[in-house]
N, C-alpha and C positions, 0 to 999 in steps of 0.2 A: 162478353167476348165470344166469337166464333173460332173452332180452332178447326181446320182442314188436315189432318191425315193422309198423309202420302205412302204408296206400298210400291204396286207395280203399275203405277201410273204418274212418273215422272216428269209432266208438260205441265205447258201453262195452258195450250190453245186447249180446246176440244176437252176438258177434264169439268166432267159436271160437278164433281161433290166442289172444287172451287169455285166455280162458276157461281153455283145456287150459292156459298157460302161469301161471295162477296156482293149478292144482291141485299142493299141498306146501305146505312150507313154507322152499322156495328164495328169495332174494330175486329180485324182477323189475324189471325197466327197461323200457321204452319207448322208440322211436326214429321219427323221420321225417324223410325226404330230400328236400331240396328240391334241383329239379333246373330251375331257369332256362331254361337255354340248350335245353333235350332237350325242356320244356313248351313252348315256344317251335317246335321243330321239329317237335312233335308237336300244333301248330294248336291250342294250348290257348287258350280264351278269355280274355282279362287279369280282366274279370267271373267266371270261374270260378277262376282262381288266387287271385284274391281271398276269394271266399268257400270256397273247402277252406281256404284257412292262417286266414279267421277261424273254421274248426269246429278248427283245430290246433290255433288259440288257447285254444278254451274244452275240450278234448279234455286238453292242455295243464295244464291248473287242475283238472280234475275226477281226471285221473289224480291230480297233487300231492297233492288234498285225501286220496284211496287210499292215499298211500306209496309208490308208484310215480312214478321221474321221468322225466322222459319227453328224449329227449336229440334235437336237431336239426343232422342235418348240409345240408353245401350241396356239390352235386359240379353241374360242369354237365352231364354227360352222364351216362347210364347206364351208360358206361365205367369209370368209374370208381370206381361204386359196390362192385364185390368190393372192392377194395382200401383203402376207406375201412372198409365193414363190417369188414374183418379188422382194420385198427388198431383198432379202438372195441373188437370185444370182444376182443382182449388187452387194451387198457386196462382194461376194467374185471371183468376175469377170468369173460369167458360163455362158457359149456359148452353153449348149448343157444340155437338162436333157433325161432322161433315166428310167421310168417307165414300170411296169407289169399292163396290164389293169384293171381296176376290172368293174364289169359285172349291178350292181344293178344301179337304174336310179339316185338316188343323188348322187354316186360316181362318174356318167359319167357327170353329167351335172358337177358338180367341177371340173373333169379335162379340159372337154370343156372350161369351164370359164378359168383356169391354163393356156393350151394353147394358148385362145385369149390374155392373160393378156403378158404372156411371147413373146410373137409375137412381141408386140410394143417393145421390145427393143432386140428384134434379137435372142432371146435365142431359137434355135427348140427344138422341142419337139418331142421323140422316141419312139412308144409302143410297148410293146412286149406281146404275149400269155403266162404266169405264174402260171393260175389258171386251164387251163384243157389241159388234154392231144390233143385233136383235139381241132383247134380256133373255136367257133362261127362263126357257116356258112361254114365251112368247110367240114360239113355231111350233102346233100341235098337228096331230093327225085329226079325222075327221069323228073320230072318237074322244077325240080333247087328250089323247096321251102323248108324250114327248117322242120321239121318232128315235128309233133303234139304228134302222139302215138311212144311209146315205144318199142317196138318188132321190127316194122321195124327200127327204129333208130337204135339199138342193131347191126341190121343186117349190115347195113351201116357202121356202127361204125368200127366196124372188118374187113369191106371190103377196109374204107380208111386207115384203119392203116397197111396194109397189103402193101398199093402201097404206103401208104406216107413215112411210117415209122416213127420215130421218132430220137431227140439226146438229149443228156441226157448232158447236160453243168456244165463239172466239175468248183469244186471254183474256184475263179482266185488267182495266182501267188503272192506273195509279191510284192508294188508296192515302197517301200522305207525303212525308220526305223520304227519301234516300236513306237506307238504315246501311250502317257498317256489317259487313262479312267476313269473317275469318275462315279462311282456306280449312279443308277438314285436313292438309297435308302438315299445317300447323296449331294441329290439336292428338298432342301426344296420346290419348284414352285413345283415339282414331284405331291409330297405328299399332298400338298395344294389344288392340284385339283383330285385326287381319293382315298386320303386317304393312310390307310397302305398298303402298297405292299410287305405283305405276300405272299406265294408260296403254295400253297394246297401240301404236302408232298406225295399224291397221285399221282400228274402229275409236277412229272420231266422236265423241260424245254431243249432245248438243242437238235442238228441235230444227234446230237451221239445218245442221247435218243428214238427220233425219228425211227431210224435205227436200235438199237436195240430189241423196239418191232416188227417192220416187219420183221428182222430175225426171232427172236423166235417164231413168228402167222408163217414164210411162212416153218418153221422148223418141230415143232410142232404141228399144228392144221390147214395150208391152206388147205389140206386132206382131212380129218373130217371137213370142215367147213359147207357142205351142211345138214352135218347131227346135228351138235352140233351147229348152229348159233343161233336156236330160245330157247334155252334153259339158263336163266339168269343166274342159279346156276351153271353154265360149263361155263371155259374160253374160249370158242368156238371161238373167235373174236379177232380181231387184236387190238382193242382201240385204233385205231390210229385216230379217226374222230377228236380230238383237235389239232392234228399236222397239216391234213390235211387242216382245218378250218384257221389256222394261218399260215398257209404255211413254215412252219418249216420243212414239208416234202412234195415232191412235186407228183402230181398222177401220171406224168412220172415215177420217182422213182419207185416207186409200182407195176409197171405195166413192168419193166425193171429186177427189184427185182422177180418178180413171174414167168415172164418168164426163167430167169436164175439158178432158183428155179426148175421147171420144165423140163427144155431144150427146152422148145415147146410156142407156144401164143393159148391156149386152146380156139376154135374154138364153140363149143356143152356142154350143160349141160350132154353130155355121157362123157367128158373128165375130170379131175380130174382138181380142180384149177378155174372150168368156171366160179364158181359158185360165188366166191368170186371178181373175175373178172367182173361180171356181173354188182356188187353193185356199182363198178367202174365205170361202165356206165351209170347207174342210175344216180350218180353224175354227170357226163356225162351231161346228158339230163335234168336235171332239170334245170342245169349253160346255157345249149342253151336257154333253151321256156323262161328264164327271160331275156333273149337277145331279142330271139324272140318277146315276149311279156309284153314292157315295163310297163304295167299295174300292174302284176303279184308283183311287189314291192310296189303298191299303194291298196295294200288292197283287191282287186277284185280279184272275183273268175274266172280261167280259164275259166268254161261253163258259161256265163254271163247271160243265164236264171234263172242260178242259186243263183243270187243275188236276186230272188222275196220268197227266204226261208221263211219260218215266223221261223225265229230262238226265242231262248229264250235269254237276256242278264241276267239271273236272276243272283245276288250278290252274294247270301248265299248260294246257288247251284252250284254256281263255287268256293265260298272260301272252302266248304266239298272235290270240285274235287282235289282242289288245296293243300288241306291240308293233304292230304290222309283218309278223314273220310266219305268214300263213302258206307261202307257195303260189300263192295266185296272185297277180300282181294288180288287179283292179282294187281287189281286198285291200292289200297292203299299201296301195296309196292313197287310198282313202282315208283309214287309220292312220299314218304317219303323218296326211294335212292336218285331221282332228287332233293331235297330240301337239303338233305343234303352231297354230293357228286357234286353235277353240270353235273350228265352224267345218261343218261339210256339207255338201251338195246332196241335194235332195235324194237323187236318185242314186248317188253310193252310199248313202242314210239307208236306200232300201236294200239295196246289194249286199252290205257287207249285215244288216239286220239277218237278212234272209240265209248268210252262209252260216252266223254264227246259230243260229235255230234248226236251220233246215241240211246243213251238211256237218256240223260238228256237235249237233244235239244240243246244244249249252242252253241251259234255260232264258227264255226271254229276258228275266229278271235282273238278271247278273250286265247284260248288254244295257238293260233303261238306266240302271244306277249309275255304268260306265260312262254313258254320253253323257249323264249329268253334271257330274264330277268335272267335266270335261268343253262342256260346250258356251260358249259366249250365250247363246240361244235358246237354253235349260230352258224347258217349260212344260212342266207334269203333262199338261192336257193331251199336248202334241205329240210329245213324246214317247207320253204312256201308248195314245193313238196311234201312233206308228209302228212300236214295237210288236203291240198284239196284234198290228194288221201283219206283219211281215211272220210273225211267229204262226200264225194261223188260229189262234185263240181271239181274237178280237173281231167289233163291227165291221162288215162288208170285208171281212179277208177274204184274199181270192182260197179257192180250193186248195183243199190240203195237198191235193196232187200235182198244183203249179206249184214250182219249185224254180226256183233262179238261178241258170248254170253261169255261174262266176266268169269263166270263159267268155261265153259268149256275149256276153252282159259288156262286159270289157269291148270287144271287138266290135260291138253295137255302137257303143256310145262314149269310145275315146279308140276309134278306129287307127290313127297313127302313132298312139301311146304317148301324145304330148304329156299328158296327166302324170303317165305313169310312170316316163322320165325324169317328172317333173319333182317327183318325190320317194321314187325308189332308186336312187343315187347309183347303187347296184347293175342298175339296167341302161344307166346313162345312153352307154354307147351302142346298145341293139339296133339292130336294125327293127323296122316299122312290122316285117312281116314276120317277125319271132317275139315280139313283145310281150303275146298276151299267154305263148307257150315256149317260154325262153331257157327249156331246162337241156334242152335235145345242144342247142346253139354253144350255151353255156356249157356243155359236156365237151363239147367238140375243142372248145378257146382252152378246155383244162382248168377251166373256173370252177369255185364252189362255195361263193361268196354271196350265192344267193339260196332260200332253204329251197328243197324239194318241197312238194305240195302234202301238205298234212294229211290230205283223202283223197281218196279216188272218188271222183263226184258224183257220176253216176252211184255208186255203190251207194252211196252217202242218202242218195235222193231218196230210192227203194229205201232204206231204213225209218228215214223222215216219214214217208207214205204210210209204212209199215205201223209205226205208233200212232198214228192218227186213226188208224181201222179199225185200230185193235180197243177205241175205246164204243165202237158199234159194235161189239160181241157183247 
């Protein structure tokens, strides 16, 4: 028997380790690990636990419908997943397993362990690329090394996908009858270890689901994406980062989808399409350098001079960031959608990144842990990548001396403060042209229901600059 491995790649279309693993006429299984205690220590969002095991659930039924059962175990650690994988398949006599790699260092060191464990009693082991369009390592410099900065990698990118090409691995076939499925809502161990598995009515589970919102982005708004992406109050974006995250839709897809969308594989930010394309690649490049640079999962910053910061851990300083009660109201609405939604917008992901580093000192770190804990769309790579770009420690950050004035930022790109309306309750009733500096307004009504501003920003900026010099003496 073959048994297929599911992790963060929860589709039927486009998932090679199933794909290779139902070409014969072997029988095949299914399997997925829920691991509690190690999601938990790995800042998994409870909103994102929740919606991976409901795409398990319907993953689950649609394997059944296939002939394929799909089998769930429960280990808390990664520790002890060799040893569960080995009982299961002696149990159920597997010769052969069949996984999508995943890229971060505890996941590689457990499949290592996986493979050594499976070895002593004959079962090989198969990996397949799942998680990005080109494999790690498969984009090198002219020197055969993995690319650091981002622009040339971009460049690379485009030039290997051009000779490599790609294939896009539809579902597999019926492989028998219709096997029975029981709901994971009625399997009490489920619930015993994560609790209720509610479905946030906001995000739809499901590969149909998936597909239907990049229709509709590549329909409606791939076009206009360059212009409408930084704007929260505009559906400018595709929301597809929790599908992609859980693998419920794969970047092949996407990148298959847009070009067919097109007629073309948009080459320049002069072409229409690139731009959205691009972001693709960003994904791209942050899933290599944590290949690259096995570190980048262990807390350390990319520029490693840049671990002598004198950051601030201060509590109460990060519980106002955290809380949305920072005084700036782009800030704060940004936070208070993340807190209650599990998702934010790209460009208040880099605003409110940039205040919590660059104006309040607070170490990167404390902010990567936070959005995790927190976001439908948790994904080390990106996340990690985002963080160290916005803190100034990571690849391709801009200068240490670009700094993000929160202000302005706001005024830029939620200009009539629908956004900020929309979620600092406080501010409902402002007018448009006090929104984004609403304390003078607020003094005047005798209000004091909203905070003053934590820093004076300029001041904050010079300090930000200031630690960063001081590691060139």
């Amino acid at each position: 028997m073959k048994l297929v491995w599911f992790r963060n790649d929860l589709r039927l279309a486009d998932n090679p380790a199933l794909r290779h693993a139902c070409a014969g006429d072997e029988p095949v299984a299914a399997l997925f690990i829920i691991s509690p205690t190690q999601w938990r220590q790995h800042k998994m969002a409870p909103i994102r636990q929740r919606f991976m095991l409901a795409q398990v659930d319907v993953l689950g039924r649609e394997l059944a419908a296939l002939g394929i059962p799909l089998h769930l175990l429960r280990v808390d650690t990664f520790a002890e997943a060799p040893a569960v994988l080995a009982d299961l398949c002696r149990e159920q006599g597997v010769t052969q397993l069949y996984a999508n790699q995943d890229i971060e260092i505890d996941e590689q060191r457990r499949d290592h362990a996986v493979s050594a464990a499976l070895a002593e009693q004959a079962v090989s082991c198969h990996w397949f690329n799942g998680c990005c369009v080109l494999l790690p390592g498969r984009v090198l410099t002219g020197s055969g090394e993995m690319f650091k900065v981002f622009t040339p990698f971009s460049r690379a990118w485009l030039k290997a996908l051009d000779e490599e090409g790609f294939v896009i691995h539809r579902a597999p076939a019926p492989r028998g009858e219709s096997l029975p499925w029981q709901p994971l809502a009625e399997r009490a161990w489920v619930d015993e270890a994560l609790g209720e598995l509610t479905v946030d009515p906001r995000w739809p589970v499901g590969e149909a689901e998936a597909l239907r919102r990049l229709n509709i982005f590549l329909e409606q708004a791939v076009l206009d994406y360059g212009e409408t992406r930084d704007f929260p109050a505009i559906a400018g974006t595709s929301v597809l980062s929790p599908y992609l995250a859980a693998g419920i839709i794969s970047p092949r897809q996407c990148v298959a989808a847009l070009q067919q969308r097109l007629g073309y594989r948009p080459q320049s930010k002069a072409q229409p399409g690139f731009v959205w394309l691009n972001e693709l690649i960003w994904r791209e490049f942050y899933r290599h350098l944590l290949v690259l640079i096995p570190t980048l999962s262990m807390n350390r910053p990319f520029k490693p001079e840049t671990a002598a910061l004198p950051w601030s851990w201060d509590p109460d300083v990060f519980a106002a960031w955290c809380e949305g009660r920072t005084g700036y109201p782009i800030v704060d609405a940004a936070m208070r959608c993340l807190n209650a939604t599990g998702w934010m917008h790209n460009r208040l992901r880099m605003i409110v990144a940039s205040f919590l580093t660059k104006d309040l000192h607070i170490h990167w770190r404390l902010g990567e842990d936070y959005f995790m804990s927190r976001l439908i769309d948790g994904d080390l790579a990106a996340n990690n990548g985002g963080w160290q770009w916005a803190a100034g420690t990571g690849a391709d950050a801009a200068p240490y001396f670009r700094v993000f004035n929160p202000t302005t930022q706001g005024q830029r790109f939620d200009p009539q403060g629908e956004f900020i309306r929309t979620w600092v309750t406080e501010l409902a009733d402002i007018p448009a042209a006090y929104v984004h500096q609403p304390h003078d307004w607020l003094r005047l009504k005798g209000r004091q229901d909203y905070p003053a501003p934590m820093v004076d920003h300029a001041v904050a900026r010079v300090r930000a600059i200031e630690m960063f010099r001081s590691l060139e003496k």
